[in-house]
C-alpha positions as CSV (number, residue, x, y, z in Angstrom):
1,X,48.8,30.8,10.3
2,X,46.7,34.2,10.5
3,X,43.9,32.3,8.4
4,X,43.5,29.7,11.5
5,X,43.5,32.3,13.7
6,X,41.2,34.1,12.5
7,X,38.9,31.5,12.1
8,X,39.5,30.5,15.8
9,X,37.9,33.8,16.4
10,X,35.0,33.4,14.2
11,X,34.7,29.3,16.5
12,X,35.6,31.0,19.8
13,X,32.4,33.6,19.3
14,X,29.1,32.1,19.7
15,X,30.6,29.8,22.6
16,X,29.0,32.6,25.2
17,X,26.3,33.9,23.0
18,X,24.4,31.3,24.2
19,X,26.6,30.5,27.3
20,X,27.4,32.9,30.7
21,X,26.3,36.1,28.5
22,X,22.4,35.2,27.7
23,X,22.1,34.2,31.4
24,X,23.1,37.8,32.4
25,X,20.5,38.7,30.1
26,X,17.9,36.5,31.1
27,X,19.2,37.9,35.1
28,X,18.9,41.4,34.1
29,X,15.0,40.5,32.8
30,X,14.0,38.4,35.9
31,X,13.7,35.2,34.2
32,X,12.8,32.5,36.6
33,X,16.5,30.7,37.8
34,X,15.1,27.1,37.1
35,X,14.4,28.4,33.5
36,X,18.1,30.0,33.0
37,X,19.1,26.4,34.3
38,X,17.8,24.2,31.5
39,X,19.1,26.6,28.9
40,X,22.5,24.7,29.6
41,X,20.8,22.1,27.4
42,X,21.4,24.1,24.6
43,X,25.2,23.2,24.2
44,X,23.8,19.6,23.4
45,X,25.0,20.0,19.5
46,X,28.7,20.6,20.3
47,X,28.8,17.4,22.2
48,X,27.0,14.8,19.3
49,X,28.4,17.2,16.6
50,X,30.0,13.7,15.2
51,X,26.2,13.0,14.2
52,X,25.9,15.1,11.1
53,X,29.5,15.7,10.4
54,X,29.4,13.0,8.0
55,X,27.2,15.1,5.8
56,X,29.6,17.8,5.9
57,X,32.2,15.0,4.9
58,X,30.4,13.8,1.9
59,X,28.7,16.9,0.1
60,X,30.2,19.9,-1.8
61,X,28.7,23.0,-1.6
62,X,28.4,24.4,-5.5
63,X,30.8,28.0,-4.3
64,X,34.0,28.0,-2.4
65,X,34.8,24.5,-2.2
66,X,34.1,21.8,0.4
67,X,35.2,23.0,3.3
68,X,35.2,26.5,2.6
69,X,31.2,26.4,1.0
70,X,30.3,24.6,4.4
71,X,32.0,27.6,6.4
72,X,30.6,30.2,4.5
73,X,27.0,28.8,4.7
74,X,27.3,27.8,8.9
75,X,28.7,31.5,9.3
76,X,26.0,33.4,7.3
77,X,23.4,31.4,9.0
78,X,25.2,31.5,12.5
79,X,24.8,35.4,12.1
80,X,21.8,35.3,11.0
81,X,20.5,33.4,14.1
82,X,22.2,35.5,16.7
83,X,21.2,39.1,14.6
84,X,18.1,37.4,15.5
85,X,18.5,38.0,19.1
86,X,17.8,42.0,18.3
87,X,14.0,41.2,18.2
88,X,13.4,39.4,20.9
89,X,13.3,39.5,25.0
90,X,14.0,36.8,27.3
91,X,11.2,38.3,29.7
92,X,8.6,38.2,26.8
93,X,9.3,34.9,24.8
94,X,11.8,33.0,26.7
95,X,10.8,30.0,24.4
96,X,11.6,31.5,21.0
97,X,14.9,32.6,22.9
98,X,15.5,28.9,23.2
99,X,15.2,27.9,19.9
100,X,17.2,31.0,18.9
101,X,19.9,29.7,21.2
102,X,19.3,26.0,20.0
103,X,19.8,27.3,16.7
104,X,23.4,29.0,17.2
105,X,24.6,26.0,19.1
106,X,23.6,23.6,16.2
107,X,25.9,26.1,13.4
108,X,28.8,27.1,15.9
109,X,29.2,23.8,16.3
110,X,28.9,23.2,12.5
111,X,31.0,25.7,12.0
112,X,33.6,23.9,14.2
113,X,33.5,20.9,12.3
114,X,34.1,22.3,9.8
115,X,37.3,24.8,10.4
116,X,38.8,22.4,12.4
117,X,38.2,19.7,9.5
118,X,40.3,22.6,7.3
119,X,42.8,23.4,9.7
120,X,44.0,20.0,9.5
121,X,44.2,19.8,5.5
122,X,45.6,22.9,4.9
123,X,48.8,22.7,7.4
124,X,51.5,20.2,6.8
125,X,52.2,17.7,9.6
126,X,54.7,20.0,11.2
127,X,52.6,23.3,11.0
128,X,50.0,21.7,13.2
129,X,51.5,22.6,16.4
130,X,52.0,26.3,16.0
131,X,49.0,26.6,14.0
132,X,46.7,24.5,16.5
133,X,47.7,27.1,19.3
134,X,47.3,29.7,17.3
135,X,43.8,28.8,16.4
136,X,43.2,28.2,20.6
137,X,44.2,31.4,21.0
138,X,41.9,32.8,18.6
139,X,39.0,30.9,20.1
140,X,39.9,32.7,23.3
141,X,40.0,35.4,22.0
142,X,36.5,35.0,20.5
143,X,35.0,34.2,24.1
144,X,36.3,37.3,25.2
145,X,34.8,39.3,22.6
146,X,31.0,37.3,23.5
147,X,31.7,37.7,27.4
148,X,33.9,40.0,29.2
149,X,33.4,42.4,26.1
150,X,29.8,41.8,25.7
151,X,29.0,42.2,29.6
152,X,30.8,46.0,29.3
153,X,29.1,47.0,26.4
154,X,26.1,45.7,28.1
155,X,26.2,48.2,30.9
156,X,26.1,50.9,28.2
157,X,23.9,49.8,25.6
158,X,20.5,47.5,25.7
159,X,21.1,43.7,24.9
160,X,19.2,43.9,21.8
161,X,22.4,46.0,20.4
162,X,24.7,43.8,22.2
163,X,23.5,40.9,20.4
164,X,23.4,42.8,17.0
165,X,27.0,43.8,17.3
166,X,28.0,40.2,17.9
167,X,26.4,39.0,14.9
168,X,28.5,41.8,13.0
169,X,31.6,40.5,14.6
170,X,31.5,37.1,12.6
171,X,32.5,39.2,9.6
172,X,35.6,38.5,10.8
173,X,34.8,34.8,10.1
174,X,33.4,35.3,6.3
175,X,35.6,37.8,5.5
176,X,38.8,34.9,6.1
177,X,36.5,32.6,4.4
178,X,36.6,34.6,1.3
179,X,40.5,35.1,1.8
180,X,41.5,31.7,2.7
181,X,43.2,29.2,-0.1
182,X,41.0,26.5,-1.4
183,X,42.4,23.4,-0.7
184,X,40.2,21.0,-2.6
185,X,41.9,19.9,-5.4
186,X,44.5,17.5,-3.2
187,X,41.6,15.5,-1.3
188,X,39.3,13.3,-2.6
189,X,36.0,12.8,-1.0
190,X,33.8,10.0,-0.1
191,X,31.8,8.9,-2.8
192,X,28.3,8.3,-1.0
193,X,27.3,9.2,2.4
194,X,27.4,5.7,3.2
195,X,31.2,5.9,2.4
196,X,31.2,8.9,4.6
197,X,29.9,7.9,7.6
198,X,31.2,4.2,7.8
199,X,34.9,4.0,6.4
200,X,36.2,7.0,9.4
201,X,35.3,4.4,11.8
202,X,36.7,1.4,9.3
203,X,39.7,3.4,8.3
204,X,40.4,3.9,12.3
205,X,40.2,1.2,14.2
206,X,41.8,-0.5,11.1
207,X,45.3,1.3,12.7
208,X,47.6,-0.5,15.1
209,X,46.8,0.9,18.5
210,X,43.5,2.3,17.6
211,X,41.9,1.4,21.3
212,X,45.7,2.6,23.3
213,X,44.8,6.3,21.6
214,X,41.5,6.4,22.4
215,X,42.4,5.5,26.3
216,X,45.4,7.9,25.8
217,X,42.7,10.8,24.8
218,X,41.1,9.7,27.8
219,X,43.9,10.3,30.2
220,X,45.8,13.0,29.0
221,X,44.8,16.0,30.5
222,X,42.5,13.9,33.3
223,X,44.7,15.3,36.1
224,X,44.7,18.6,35.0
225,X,40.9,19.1,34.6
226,X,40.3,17.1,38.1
227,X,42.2,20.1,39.5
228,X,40.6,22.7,37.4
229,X,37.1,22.0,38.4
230,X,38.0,22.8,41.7
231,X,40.2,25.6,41.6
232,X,38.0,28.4,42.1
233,X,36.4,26.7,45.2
234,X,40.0,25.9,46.6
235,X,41.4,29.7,46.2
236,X,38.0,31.2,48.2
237,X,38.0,28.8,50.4
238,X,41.6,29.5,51.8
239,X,40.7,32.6,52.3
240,X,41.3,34.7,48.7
241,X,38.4,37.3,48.1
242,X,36.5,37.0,44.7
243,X,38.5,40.1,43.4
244,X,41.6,38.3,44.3
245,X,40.1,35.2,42.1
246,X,39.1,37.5,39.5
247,X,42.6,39.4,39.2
248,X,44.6,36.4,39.5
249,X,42.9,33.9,37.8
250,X,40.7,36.0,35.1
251,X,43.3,38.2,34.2
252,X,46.8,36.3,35.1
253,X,45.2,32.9,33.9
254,X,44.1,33.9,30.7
255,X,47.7,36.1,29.3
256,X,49.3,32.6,30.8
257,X,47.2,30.4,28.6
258,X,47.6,32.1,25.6
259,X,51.5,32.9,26.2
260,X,51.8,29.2,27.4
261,X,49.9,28.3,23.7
262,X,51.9,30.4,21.5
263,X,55.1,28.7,23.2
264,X,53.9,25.4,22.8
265,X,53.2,25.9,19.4
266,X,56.7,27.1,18.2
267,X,58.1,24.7,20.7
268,X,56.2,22.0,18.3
269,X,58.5,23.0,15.8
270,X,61.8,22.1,17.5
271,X,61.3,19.4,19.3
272,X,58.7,16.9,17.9
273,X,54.9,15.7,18.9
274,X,55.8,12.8,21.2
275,X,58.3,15.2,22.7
276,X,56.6,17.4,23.4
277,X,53.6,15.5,24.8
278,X,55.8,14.0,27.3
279,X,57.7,17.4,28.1
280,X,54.1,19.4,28.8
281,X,52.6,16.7,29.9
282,X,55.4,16.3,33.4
283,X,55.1,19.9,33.6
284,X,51.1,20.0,33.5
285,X,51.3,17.4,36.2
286,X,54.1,19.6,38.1
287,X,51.6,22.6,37.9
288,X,49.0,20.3,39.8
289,X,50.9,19.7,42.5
290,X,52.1,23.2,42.8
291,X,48.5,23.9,44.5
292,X,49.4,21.4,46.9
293,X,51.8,23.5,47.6
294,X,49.8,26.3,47.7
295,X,46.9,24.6,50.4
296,X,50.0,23.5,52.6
297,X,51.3,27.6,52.8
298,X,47.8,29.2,53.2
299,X,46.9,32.4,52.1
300,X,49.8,34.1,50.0
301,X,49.2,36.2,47.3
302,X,52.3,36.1,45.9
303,X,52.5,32.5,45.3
304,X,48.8,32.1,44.3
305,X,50.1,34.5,41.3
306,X,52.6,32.1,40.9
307,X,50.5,28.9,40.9
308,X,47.7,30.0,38.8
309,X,50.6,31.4,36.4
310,X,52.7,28.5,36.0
311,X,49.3,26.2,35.8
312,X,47.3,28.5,32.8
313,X,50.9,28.2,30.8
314,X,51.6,24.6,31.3
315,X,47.6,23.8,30.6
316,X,48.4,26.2,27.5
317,X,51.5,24.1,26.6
318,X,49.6,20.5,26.6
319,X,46.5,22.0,24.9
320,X,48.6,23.1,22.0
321,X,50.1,19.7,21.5
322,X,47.3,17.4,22.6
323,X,44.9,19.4,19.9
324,X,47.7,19.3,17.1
325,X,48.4,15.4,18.1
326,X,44.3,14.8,17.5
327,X,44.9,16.8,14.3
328,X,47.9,14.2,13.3
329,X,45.6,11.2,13.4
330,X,42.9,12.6,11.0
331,X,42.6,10.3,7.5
332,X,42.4,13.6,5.0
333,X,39.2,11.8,3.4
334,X,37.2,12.1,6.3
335,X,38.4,14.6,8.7
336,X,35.5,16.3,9.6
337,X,34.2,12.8,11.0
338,X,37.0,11.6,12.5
339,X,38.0,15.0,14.2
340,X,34.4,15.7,15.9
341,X,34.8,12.4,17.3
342,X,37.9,12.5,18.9
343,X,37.2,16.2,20.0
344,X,33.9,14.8,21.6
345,X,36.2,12.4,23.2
346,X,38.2,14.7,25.1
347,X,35.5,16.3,26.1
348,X,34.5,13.6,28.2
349,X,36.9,14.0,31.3
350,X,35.5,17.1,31.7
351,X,31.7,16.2,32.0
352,X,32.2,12.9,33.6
353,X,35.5,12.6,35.5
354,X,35.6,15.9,37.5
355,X,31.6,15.2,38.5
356,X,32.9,13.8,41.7
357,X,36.1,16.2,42.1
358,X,33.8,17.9,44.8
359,X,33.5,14.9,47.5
360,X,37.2,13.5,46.5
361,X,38.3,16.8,47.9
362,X,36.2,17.2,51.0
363,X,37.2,13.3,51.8
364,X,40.7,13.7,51.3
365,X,41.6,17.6,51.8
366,X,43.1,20.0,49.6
367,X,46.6,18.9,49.7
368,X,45.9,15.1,48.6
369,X,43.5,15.6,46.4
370,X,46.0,17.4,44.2
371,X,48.8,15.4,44.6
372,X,45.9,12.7,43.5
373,X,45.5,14.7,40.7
374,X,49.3,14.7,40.2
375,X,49.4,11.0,40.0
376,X,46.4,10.4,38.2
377,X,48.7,12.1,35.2
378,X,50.9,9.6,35.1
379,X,48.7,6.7,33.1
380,X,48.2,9.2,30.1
381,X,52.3,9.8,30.4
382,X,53.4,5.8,30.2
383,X,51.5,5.6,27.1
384,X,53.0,7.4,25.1
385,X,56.1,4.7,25.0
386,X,53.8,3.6,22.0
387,X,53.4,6.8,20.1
388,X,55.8,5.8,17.7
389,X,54.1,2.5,16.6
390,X,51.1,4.3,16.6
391,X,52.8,6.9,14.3
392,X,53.6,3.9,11.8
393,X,50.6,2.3,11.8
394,X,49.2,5.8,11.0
395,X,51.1,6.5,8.5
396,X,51.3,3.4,6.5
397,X,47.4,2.8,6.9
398,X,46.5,6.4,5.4
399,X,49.3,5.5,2.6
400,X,47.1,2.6,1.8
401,X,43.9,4.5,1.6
402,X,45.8,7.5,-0.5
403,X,46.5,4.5,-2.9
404,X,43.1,3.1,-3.4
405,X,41.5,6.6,-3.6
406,X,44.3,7.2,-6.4
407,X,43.2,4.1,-8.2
């Protein structure tokens, strides 16, 4: 458990090196704004991570072990690229600063295949829960360390040092690395890369309910990110003051998402997976309508400390389950592949669906669009009366391939 934590520091990291902390630097510089813009571009890799994952799959490194050699490499090359930072300016060469950032994105997100691949073989079935929201947490933690750390320090100290120090905080990352148990002795991998990019998509659709997952990855958590794209525009426009957004939601939000994490995770352990999907998933739904709630009373601080509260910990809750349930469905043999794919899956609510959160609002007003968002929970809710078959066919399917690796 402290080993996927700490690696869901070392993941959580170079998320704002190249995020909301290098356009504060590129601000503080005078880059043009139109030029800050298109360096959102640079997140590309963690969304089409699935492309080269494969590789990762398929080849050993000749130290550590599979998954281990792969972390050690993306880590010692992910600090490498953001040490890299300490001789450059934004003002000066905002192009090399580009491909610097191109570069971090392309082995964080490496990296994340990679420790999330592990995660999965090194707990047992029943683990994944807890550990799953304790590696979250971690990741949190991380983007803390590369934003609201980094933005003090930067008020101190040039970036250039900023940027230096952050590429010494991945030791945290290698150092685990080192520590961690190799695991590769109980997993066979794929033969040829052939093997390793094909049979993940064979091996899965090959289950019974392959295409009722996928849409239940789809609809999970769609109500709860329609409403969180337009939380921060709801509280200011009832009236709250940035400071009260900051407080509340920045500071409030975050203790509730990891508190609500860590008790989803040992929850995990008493009650089940499909339980506890359906049990987070009515009280993520109950946390939406809460701001409908919260438009019908106005401007109350108290209950806007309430709702934020009770919505970070449920959204905690469902993460911690939702991440350890994506975990469950991973074939040993080719988790890095199948993992990146689903995780690219449920990424896609969040670029897509909440696009037009904005007008749905303005048409219908804040207290139906979240009861909307309410409701639009409910589709990801009715299907989990499947989750056991899905379970079987799981489980019998990877028995199968366990045999024929075997043989």
């Amino acid at each position: 458990m402290l080993v996927t934590f700490f690696l869901g520091i070392s993941s959580g990291i170079p998320l704002l090196v190249t995020g909301s902390t290098l356009q504060a630097w590129m601000t503080d510089e005078k880059v043009n704004l139109a030029v800050i813009g298109m360096f959102s571009l640079v997140g590309l890799p963690y969304t089409v991570k699935f492309l080269w994952s494969p590789f990762l799959d398929r080849y050993v490194p000749p130290f550590l072990g599979r998954r281990r050699g792969w972390m050690l490499i993306s880590q010692i090359l992910l600090m490498a690229a953001i040490g890299a930072f300490y001789l450059v300016r934004p003002a000066e060469s905002p192009w090399i600063v580009a491909f610097l950032a191109a570069l971090v994105s392309f082995f964080s997100a490496s990296q994340d295949i990679v420790i999330d691949a592990y995660r999965r073989e090194l707990l047992q079935d029943e683990e994944l829960g807890l550990g799953s929201s304790l590696a979250s947490n971690g990741y949190r933690i991380g983007m803390l360390i590369s934003g609201a750390f980094a933005l003090f320090l930067a008020d101190r100290i040039p970036w250039n040092y900023v940027y230096l120090l952050l590429a010494v905080s991945l030791l945290i990352g290698i150092v685990t690395t080192f520590l961690s148990p190799n695991i590769d002795g109980q997993i066979i991998p794929p033969k040829t890369l052939r093997e390793a990019v094909i049979e993940p998509f064979t091996e899965y659709f090959k289950r019974r309910g392959a295409f009722e997952i996928l849409a239940f990855i789809l609809l999970y958590k769609i109500g709860d990110v329609m409403a969180a794209n337009m939380t921060t525009p709801f509280i200011l426009k009832i009236g709250f003051s940035k400071t009260d957004l900051a407080v509340v939601a920045k500071t409030f939000g975050i203790i509730a998402i990891i508190g609500g994490g860590l008790i989803g995770g040992i929850l995990l352990l008493r009650m089940g997976l499909r339980s506890a999907l359906c049990i987070f998933g009515i009280l993520q739904a109950v946390s939406t309508l809460a701001f409908s709630a919260l438009a019908s009373v106005g401007h109350s601080y108290y209950v806007l400390v309430a709702t934020v509260t009770f919505e970070n910990l449920t959204s905690g809750m469902g993460a911690s389950a939702f991440i350890a349930f994506m975990a469950s469905l991973c074939n040993k043999r080719f988790t890095a592949t199948q993992y990146a794919l689903l995780s690219s899956l449920m990424g896609i609510p969040r670029v897509i669906v909440a696009s037009p959160t904005g007008y749905l609002a303005e048409w219908m007003g804040w207290v139906h669009f979240f009861i909307f968002c309410t409701l639009a929970a409910i589709p990801g809710l009715v299907f989990l009366f499947r989750f056991n078959a899905w379970q079987e066919g799981s489980n019998t399917l990877n028995e199968e391939w366990r045999v024929a690796s075997d043989k």
